[in-house]
ZARO-802875 format. One line per 10 residues: their letters; for each residue y, x, z of N, C-alpha, C. Coordinates in Angstrom, 1 decimal. Example, Ala and Ser with C-alpha at 12.3 -4.5 7.8 and 13.67 -1.06 7.14 Angstrom:
2
as = -5.7,13.2,7.8,-4.5,12.3,7.8,-3.3,13.2,7.8; -2.2,12.8,7.1,-1.1,13.7,7.1,0.0,12.9,7.9 .
REM end
This chain:
292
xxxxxxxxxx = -1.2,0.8,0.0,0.0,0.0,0.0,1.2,0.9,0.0; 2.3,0.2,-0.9,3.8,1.2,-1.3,4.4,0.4,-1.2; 5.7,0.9,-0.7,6.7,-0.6,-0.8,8.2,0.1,-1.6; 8.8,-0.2,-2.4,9.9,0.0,-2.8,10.8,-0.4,-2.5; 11.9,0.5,-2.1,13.3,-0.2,-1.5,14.5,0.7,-2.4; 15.4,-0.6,-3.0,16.2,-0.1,-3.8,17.4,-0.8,-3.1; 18.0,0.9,-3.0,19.7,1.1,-2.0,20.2,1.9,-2.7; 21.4,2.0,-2.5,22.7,2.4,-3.2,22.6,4.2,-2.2; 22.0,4.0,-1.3,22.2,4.9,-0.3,20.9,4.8,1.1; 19.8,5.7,0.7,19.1,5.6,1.7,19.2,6.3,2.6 .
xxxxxxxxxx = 20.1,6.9,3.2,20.2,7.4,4.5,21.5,6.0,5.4; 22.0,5.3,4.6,22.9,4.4,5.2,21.9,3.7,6.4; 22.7,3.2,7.4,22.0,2.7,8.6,20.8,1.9,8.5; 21.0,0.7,8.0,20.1,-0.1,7.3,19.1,0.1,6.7; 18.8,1.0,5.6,18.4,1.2,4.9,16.9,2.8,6.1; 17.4,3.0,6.6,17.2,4.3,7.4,16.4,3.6,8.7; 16.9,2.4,9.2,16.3,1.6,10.1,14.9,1.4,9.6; 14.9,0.7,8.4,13.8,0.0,7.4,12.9,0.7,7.3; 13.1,2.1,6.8,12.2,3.1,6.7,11.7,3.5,8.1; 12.1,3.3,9.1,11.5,4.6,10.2,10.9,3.3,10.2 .
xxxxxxxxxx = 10.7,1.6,10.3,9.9,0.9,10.5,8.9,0.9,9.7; 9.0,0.9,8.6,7.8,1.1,7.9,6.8,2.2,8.2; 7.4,3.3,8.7,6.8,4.6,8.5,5.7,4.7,9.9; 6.7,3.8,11.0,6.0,3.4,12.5,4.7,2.1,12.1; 4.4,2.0,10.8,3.2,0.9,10.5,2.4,1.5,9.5; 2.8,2.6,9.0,1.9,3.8,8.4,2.1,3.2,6.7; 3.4,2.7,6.6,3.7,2.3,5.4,4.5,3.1,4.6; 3.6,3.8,3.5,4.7,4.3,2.4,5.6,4.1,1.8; 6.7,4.9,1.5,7.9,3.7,1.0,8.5,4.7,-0.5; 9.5,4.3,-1.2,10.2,5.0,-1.8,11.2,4.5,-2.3 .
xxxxxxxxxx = 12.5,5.2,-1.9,13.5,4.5,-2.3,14.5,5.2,-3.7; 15.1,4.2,-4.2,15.8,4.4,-5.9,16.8,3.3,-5.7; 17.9,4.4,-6.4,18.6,2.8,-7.2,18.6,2.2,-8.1; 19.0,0.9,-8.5,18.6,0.4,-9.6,19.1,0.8,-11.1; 20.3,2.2,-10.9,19.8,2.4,-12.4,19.2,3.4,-12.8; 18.2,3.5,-11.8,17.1,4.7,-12.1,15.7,3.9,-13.5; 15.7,2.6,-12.9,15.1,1.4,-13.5,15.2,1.2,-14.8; 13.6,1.8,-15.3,13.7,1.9,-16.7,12.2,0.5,-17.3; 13.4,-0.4,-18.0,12.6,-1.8,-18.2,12.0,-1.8,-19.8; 10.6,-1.6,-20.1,10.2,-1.4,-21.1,9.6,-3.3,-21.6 .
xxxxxxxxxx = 10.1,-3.6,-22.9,9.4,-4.5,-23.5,8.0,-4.1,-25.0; 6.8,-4.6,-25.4,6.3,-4.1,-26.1,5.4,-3.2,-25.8; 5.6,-2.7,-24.2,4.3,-1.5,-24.3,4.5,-1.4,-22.5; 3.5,-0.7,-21.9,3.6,-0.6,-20.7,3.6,1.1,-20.1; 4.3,1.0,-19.1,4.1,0.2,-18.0,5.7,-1.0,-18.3; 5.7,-1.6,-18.4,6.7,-2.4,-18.1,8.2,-2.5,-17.4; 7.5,-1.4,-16.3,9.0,-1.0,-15.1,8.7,0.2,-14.6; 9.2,1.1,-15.0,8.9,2.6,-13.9,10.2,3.1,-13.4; 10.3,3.8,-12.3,11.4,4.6,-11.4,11.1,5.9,-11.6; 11.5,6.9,-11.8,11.1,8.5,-11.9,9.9,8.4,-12.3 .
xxxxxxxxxx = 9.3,7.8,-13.0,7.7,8.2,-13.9,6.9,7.4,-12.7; 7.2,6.5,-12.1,6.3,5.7,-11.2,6.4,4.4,-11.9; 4.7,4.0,-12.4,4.5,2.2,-12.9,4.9,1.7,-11.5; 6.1,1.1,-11.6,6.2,0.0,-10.1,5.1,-1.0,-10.4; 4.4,-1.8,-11.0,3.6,-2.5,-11.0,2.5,-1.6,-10.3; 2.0,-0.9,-10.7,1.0,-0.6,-10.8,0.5,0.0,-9.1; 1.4,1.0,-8.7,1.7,1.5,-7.6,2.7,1.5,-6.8; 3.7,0.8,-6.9,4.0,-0.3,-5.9,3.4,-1.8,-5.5; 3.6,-2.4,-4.2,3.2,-3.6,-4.1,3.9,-4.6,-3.6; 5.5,-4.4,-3.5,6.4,-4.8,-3.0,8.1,-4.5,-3.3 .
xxxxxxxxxx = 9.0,-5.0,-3.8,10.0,-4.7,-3.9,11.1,-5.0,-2.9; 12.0,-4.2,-1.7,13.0,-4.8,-0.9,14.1,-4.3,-1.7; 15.0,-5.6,-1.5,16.7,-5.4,-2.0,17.4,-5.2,-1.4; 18.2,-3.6,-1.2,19.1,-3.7,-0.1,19.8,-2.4,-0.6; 21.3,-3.1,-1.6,21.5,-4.7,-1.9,21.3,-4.6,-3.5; 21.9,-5.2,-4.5,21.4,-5.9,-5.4,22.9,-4.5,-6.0; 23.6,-4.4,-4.9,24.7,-2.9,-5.8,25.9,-3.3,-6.3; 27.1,-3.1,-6.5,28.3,-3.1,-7.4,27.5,-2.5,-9.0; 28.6,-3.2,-9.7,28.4,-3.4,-11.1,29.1,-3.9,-12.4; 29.0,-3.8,-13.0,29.6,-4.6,-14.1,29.0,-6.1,-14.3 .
xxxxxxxxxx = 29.5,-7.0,-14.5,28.7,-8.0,-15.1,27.3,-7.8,-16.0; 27.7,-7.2,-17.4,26.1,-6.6,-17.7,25.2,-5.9,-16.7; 25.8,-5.0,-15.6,24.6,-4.7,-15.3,24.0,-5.2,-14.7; 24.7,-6.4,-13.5,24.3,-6.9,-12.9,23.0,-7.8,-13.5; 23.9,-8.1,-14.4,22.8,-9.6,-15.4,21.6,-9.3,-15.5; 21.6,-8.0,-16.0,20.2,-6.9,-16.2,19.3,-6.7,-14.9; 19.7,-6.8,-14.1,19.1,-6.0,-12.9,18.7,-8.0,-12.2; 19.3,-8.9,-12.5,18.8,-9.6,-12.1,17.5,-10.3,-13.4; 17.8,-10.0,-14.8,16.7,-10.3,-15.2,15.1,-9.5,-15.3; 15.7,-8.2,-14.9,14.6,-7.5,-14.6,13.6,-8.0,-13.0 .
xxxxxxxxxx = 14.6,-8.2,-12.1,13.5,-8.9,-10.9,13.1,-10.1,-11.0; 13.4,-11.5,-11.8,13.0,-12.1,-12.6,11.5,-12.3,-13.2; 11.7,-11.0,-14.1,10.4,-10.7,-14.7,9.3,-9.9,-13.6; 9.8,-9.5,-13.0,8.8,-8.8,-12.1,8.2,-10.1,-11.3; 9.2,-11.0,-10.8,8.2,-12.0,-10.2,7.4,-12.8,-11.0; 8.0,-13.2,-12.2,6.8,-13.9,-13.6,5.6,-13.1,-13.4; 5.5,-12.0,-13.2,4.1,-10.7,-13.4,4.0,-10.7,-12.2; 3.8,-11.5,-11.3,3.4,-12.1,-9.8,3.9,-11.1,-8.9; 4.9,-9.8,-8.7,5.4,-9.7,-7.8,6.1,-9.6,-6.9; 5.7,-9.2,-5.7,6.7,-9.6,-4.7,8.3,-9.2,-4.4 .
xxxxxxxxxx = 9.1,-9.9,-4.6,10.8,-9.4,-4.3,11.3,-9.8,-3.2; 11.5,-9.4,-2.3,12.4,-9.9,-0.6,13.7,-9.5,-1.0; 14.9,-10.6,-1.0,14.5,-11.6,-1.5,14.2,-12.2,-2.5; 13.7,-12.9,-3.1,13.1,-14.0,-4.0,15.0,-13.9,-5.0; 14.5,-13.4,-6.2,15.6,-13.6,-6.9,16.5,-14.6,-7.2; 16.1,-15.7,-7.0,16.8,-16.6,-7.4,18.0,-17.1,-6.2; 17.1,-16.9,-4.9,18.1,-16.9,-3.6,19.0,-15.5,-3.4; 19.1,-14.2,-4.3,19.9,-13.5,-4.2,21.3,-14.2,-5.5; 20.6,-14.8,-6.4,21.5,-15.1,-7.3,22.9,-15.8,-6.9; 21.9,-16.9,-6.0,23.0,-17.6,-5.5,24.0,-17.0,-4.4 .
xxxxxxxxxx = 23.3,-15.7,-3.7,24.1,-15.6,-2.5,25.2,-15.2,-3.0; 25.2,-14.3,-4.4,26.3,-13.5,-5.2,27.8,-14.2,-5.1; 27.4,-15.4,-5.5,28.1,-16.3,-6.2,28.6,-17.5,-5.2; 29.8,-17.3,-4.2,30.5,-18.0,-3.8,30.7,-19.2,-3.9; 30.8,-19.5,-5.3,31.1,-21.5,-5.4,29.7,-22.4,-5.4; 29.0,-21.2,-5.8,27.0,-21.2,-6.1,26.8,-21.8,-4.9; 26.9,-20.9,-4.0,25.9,-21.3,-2.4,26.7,-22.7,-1.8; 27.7,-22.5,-1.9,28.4,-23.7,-1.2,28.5,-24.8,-1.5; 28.4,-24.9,-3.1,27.7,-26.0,-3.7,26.5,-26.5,-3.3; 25.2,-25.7,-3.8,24.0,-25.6,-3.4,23.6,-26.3,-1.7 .
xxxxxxxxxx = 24.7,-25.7,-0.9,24.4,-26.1,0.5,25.2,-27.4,0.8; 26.4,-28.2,-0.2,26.9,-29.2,-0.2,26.1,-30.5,-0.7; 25.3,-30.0,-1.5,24.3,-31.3,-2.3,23.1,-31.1,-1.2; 22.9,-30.5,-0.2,22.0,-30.9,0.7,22.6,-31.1,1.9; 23.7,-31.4,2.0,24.4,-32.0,2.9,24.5,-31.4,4.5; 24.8,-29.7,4.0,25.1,-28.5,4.8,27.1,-28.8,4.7; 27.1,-28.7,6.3,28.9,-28.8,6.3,29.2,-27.7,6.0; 30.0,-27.7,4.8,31.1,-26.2,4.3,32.8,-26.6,4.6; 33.0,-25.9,4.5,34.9,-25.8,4.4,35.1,-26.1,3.2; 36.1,-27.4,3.2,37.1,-27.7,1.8,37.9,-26.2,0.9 .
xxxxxxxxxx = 37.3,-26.5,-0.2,37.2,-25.0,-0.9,37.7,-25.7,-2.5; 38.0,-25.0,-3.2,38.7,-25.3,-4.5,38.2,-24.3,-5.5; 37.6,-24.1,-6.6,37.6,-23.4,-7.3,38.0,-23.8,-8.8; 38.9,-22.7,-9.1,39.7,-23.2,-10.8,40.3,-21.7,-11.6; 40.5,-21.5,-12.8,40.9,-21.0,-13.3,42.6,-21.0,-14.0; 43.3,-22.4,-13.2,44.3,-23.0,-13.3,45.1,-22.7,-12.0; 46.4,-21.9,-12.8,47.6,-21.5,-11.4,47.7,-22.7,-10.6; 48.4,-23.5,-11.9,48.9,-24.9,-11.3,47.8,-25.4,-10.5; 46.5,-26.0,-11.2,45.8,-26.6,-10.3,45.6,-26.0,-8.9; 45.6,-24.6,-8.3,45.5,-23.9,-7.4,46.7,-24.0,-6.6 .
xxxxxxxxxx = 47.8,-24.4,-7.0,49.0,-24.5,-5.5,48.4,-26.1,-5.9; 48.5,-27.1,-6.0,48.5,-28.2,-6.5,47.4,-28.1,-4.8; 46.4,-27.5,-4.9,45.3,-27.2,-4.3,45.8,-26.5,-2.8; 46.5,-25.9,-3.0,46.9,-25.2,-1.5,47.9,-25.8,-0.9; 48.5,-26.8,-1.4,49.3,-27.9,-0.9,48.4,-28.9,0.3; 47.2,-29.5,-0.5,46.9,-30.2,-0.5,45.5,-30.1,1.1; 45.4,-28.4,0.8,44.9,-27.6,2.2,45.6,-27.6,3.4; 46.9,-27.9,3.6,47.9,-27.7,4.1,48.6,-26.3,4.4; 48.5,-26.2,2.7,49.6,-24.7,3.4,48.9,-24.0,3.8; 47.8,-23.4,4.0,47.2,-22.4,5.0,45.8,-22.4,4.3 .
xxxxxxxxxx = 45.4,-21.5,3.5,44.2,-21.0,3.2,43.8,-19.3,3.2; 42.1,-19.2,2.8,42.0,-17.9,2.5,41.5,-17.8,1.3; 42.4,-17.0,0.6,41.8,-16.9,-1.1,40.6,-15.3,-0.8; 39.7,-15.7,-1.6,38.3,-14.7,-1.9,38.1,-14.1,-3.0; 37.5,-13.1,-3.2,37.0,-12.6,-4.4,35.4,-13.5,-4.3; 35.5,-13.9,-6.0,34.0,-15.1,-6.1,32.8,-14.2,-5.8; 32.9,-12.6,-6.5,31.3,-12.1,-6.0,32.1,-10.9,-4.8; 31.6,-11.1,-4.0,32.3,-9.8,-2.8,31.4,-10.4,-1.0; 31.7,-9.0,-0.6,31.4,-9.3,0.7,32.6,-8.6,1.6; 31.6,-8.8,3.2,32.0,-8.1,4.4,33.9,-8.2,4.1 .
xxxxxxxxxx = 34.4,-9.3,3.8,35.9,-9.4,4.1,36.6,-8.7,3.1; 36.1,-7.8,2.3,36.9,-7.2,1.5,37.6,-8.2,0.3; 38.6,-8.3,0.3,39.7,-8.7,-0.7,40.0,-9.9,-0.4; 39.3,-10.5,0.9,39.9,-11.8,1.0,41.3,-11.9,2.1; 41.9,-13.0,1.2,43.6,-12.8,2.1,43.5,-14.0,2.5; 44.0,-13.9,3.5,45.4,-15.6,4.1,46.4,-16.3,3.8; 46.5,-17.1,3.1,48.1,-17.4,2.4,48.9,-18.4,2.9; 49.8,-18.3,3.3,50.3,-20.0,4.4,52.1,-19.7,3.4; 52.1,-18.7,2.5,53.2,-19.3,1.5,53.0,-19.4,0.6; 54.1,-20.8,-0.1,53.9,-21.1,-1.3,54.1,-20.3,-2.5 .
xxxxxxxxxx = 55.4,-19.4,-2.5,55.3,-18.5,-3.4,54.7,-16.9,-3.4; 54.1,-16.5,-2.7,53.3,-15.6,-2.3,51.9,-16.2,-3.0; 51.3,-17.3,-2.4,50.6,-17.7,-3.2,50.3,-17.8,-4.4; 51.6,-18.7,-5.0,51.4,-18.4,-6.1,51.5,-17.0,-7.0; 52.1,-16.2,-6.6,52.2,-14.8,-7.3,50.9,-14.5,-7.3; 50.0,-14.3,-6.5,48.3,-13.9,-5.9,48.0,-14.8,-7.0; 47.8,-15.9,-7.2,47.0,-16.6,-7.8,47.5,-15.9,-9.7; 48.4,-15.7,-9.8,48.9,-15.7,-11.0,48.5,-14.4,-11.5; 48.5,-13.3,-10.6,47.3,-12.2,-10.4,46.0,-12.2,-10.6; 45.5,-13.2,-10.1,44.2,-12.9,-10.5,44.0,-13.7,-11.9 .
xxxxxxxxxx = 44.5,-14.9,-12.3,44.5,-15.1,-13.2,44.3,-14.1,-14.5; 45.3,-13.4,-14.1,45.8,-11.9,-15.1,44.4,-11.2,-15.8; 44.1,-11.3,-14.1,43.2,-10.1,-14.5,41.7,-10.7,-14.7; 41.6,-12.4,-15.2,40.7,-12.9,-15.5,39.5,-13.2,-14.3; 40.5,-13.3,-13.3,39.6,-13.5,-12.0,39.3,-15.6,-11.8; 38.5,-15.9,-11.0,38.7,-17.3,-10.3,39.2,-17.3,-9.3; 39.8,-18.3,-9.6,40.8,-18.7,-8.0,40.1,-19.3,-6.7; 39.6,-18.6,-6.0,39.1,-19.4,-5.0,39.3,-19.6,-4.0; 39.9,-20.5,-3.2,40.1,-20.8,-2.0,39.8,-21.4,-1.2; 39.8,-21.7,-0.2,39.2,-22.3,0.9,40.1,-22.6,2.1 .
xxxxxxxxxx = 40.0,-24.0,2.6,40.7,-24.0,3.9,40.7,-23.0,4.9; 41.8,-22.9,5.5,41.8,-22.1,6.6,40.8,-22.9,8.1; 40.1,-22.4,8.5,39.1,-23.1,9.5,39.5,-22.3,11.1; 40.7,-22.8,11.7,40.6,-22.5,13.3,39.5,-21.9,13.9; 39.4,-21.3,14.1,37.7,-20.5,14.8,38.1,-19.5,15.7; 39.6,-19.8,16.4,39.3,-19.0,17.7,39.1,-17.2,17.5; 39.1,-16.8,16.2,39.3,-15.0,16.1,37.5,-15.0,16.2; 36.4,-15.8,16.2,35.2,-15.5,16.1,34.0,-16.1,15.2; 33.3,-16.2,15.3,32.1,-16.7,14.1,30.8,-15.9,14.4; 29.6,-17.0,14.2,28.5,-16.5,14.3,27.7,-16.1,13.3 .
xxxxxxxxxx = 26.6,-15.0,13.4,25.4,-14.4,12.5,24.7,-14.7,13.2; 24.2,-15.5,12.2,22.5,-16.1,12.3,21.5,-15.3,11.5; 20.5,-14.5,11.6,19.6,-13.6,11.4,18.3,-14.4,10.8; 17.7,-14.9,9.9,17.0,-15.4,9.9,15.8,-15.1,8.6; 14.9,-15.0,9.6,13.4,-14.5,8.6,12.2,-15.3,9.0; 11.7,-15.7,7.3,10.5,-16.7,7.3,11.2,-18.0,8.2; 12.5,-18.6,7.5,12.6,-20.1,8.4,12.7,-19.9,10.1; 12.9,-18.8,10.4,13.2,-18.7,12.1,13.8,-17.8,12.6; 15.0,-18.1,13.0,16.5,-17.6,14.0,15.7,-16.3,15.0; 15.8,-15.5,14.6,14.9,-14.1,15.4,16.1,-13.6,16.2 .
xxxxxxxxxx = 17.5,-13.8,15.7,18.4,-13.1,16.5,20.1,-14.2,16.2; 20.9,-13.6,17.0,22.1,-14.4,16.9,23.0,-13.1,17.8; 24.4,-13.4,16.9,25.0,-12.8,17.3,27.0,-13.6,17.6; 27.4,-13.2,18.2,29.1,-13.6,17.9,29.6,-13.0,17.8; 30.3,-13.0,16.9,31.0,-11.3,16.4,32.7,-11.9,16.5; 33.3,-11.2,17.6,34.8,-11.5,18.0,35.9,-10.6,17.2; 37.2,-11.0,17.3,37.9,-10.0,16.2,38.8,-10.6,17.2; 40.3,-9.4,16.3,41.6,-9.2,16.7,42.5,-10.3,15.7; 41.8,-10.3,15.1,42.6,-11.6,13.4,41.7,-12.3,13.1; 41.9,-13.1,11.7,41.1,-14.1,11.6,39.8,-13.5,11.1 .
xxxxxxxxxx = 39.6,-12.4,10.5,38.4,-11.6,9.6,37.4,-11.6,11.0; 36.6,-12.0,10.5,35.5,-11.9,12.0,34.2,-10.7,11.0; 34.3,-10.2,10.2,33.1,-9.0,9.9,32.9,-7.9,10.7; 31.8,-7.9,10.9,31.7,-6.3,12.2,32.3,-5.2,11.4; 32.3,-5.2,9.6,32.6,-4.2,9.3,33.9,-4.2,9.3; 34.6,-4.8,9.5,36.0,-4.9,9.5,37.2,-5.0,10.9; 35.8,-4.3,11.7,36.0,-4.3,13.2,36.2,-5.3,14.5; 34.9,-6.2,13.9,35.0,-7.3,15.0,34.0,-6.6,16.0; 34.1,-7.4,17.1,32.7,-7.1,18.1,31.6,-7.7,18.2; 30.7,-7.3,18.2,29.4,-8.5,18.2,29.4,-8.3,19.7 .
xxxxxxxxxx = 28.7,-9.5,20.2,28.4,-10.3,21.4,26.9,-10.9,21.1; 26.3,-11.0,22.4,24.8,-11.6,22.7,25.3,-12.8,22.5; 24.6,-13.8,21.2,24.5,-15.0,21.8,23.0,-15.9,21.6; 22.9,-16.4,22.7,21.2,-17.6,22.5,22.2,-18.9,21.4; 21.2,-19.0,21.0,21.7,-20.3,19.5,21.2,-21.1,20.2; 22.3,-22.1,19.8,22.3,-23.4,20.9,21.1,-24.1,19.4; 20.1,-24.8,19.7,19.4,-26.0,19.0,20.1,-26.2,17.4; 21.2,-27.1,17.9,21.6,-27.5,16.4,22.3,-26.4,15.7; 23.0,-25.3,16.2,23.3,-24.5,15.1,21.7,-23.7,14.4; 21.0,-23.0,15.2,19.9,-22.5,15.1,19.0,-23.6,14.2 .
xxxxxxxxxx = 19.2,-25.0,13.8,18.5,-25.8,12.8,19.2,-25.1,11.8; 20.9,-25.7,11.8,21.6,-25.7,10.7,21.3,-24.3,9.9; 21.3,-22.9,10.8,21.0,-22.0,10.4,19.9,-21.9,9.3; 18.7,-22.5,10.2,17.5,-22.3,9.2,17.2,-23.3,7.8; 18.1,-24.9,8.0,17.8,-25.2,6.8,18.9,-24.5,5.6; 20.0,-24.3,6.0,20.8,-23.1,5.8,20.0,-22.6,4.6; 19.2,-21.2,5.2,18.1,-20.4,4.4,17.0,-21.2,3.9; 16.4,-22.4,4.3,15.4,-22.8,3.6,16.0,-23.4,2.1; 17.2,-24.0,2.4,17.8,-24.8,1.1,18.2,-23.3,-0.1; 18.5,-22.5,0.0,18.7,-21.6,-0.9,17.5,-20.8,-1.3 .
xxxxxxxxxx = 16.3,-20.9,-0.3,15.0,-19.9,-0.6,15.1,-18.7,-0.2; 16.1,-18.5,0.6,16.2,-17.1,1.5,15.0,-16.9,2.3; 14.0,-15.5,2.3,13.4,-15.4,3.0,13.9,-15.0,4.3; 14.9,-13.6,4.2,15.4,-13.2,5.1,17.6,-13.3,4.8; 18.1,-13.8,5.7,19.3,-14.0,5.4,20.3,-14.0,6.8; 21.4,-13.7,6.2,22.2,-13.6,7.8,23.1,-14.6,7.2; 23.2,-15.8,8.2,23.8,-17.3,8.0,25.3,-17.1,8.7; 26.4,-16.9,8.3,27.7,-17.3,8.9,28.0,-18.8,9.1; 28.3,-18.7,10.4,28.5,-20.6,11.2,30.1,-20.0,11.6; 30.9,-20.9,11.2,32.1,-21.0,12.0,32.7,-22.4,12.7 .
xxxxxxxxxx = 32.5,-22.2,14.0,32.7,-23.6,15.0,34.1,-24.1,15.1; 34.4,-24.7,14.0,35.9,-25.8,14.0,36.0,-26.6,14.4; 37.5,-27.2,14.3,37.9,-28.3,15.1,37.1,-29.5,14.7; 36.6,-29.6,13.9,35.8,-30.7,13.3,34.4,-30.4,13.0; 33.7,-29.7,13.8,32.2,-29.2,14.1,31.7,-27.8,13.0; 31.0,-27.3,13.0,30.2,-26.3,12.6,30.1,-26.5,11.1; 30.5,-25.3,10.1,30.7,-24.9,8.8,30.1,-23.9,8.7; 29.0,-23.6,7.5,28.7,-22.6,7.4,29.7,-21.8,5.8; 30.2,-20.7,6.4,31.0,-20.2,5.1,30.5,-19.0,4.3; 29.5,-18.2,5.0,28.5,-17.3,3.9,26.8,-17.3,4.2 .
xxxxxxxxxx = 26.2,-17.2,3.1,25.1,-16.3,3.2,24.6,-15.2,2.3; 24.4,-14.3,3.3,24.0,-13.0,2.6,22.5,-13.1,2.8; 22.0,-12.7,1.3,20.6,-12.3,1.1,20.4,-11.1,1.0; 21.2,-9.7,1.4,21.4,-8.7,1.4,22.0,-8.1,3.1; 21.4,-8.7,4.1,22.5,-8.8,5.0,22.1,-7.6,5.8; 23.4,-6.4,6.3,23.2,-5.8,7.4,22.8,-6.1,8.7; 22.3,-5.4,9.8,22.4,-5.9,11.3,22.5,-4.6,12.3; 23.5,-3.8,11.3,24.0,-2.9,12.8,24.4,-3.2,13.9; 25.7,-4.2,13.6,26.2,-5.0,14.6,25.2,-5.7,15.4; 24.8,-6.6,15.0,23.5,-7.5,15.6,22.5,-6.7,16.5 .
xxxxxxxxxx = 21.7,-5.3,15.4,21.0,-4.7,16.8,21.6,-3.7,18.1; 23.0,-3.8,17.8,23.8,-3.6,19.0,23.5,-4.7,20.3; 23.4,-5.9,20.4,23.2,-6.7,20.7,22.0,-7.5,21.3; 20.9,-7.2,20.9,19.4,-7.6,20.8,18.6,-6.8,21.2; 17.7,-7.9,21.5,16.3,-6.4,22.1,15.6,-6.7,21.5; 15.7,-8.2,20.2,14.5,-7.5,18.8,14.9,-6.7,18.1; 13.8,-5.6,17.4,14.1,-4.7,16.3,13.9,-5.2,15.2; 15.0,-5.5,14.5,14.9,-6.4,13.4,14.8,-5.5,12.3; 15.0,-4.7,11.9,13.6,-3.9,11.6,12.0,-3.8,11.3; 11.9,-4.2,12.2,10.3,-4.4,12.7,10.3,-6.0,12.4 .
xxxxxxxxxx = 11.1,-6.9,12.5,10.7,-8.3,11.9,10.1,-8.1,10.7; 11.0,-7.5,10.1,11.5,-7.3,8.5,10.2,-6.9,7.8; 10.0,-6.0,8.5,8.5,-5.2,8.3,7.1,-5.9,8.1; 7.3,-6.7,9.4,5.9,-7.6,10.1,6.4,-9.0,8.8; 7.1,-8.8,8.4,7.2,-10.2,7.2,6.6,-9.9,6.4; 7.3,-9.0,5.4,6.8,-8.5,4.2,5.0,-8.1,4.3; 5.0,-7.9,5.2,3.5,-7.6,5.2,2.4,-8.7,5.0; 3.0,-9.8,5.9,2.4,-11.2,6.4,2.6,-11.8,4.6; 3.3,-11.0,4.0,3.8,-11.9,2.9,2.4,-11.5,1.6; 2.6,-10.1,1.6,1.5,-9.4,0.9,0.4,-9.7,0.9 .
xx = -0.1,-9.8,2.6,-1.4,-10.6,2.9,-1.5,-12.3,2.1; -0.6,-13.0,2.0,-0.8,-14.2,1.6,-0.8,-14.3,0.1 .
REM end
C-alpha cells in the first residue's frame, strides 16, 4: 500500500503532520505537485509522477490543496482527478466536492437548495446591479474574491463610493462581484472539522476585526459543538460529498450561517486546541476507505 499526497509544499505543517501519521501506521507515501502530472490518452500508463504509474503503484490519492493556477490549469488538474476516479480510484476528496468548494456562489447555492442557512450574498458581473445590491444589504457588506481562501482579498465596504470604485475594479479586471451581507459575529466564528459525516473536532477561532481566519491572526479556542451546530456541520459536508471538510458557522443575530467550506482544510489552529490528532483521523479514514 502507497498513498500519494499532492502539496504545493511538503514540509508545510499540514502536509508534514500527514506524513509522520502515515509513517506512525507503516504507510508509504509520496509527495508531488500537480504539475509534475503527466496525463497520457491512447496508451498507458495513463497518469505517472516522476516515472511512477500512479495507477498502478499508488492506491490512493490525498489533495492538499488542489494549488493556485490559471483557469486552464486548474480545469486540467480537475479533469485529470475525474478520470482517475472513472478508473475506480480513490481521491480524498471526492472531486466533485472539491469542485464545489472552489467556487464561492457554487457551495452556497448548493447548501441553499438543501436548505442550509447562508448569508444574503449577490453575485453579478454588473456595477450597477452590485450597489443596487449593496444598498439593499444595508450599506455594510464583505466583497470576496469568487475562487480564494483564508481571508485573503476579502474587504468590508460600508461606503457607497468606495464601493463602487472596488466594484468597477474588478469589473476591469474581469473579476465577479461578489458580495455578501455583513453578519455581526462578535470578532469570532466557528471550524467545524469534519470526517466520514462526524464532527471529530471544533474550534472558535477569536480575532481583533471582523476576519476570524487563524491565518490572519485569530485565536483558536476549545469549543464542545453544541448538538444543532455539530448537525448543521455535518449535513453541511454530507450535502456537498465532503469526506473530510472544515465547515465555517457564523452565529448571527438571526441564528447560525454557514459562510465557507474547505475541502482542502488546514488544522494547525484546531490542533492547538484538541487532544484528537487529526492527523491520525485522517489516516484511520483513508484507510477504512481503501478497505471498503
Amino acid at each position: 500500500m502507497k498513498i500519494g499526497i499532492t502539496t504545493r509544499n511538503m514540509e508545510s505543517w499540514s502536509s508534514t503532520q500527514l506524513r509522520e501519521a502515515l509513517t506512525k501506521r507503516g504507510v508509504p507515501h509520496v509527495c508531488f505537485t500537480f504539475p509534475k502530472l503527466v496525463a497520457w490518452l491512447g496508451k498507458k500508463p495513463y497518469f505517472k509522477v516522476n516515472d511512477v504509474n500512479l495507477m498502478e503503484e499508488l492506491d490512493a490519492l490525498v489533495i492538499r490543496p488542489i494549488g493556485r493556477g490559471s483557469l486552464e490549469e486548474l480545469v486540467f488538474r480537475m479533469d485529470m482527478l475525474y478520470r482517475l476516479e472513472r478508473k475506480g480510484f480513490l481521491v480524498i476528496n471526492p472531486t466533485e466536492a472539491i469542485e464545489h468548494c472552489v467556487d464561492k456562489y457554487d457551495i452556497l447555492a448548493l447548501l441553499e437548495d438543501n436548505d442550509i442557512p447562508v448569508p444574503r450574498t449577490v453575485a453579478t458581473e454588473s456595477v450597477t446591479e452590485a450597489l443596487k445590491a449593496f444598498t439593499e444589504l444595508g450599506g455594510d457588506v464583505v466583497v470576496k474574491p469568487l475562487f480564494g481562501s483564508r481571508g485573503i482579498g476579502a474587504t468590508r465596504l460600508v461606503d457607497s463610493e468606495i464601493a463602487s470604485t472596488v466594484f468597477k475594479a474588478l469589473t476591469f479586471h474581469h473579476s465577479v462581484i461578489y458580495i455578501q451581507e455583513f453578519v455581526p459575529h462578535g470578532y469570532s466564528d466557528i471550524r467545524a472539522f469534519v470526517i466520514d459525516n462526524q464532527v471529530i473536532a471544533a474550534m472558535r477561532r477569536i480575532s481583533e476585526s471582523w476576519k476570524t481566519n487563524f491565518s490572519q491572526g485569530a485565536k483558536p479556542t476549545p469549543l464542545e459543538l453544541p448538538p444543532d451546530l455539530e448537525e448543521l456541520a455535518v449535513k453541511t459536508a454530507k450535502v456537498i460529498g465532503c469526506k473530510i471538510a472544515g465547515v465555517d458557522i457564523l452565529e448571527g443575530p438571526k441564528g447560525p450561517v454557514i459562510v465557507d467550506v474547505n475541502s482542502q482544510p488546514g488544522w494547525k489552529g484546531l490542533q492547538m486546541v484538541t487532544k484528537v490528532n487529526v492527523a491520525d483521523e485522517m489516516v484511520n479514514f483513508i484507510l477504512s476507505e481503501l478497505k471498503r
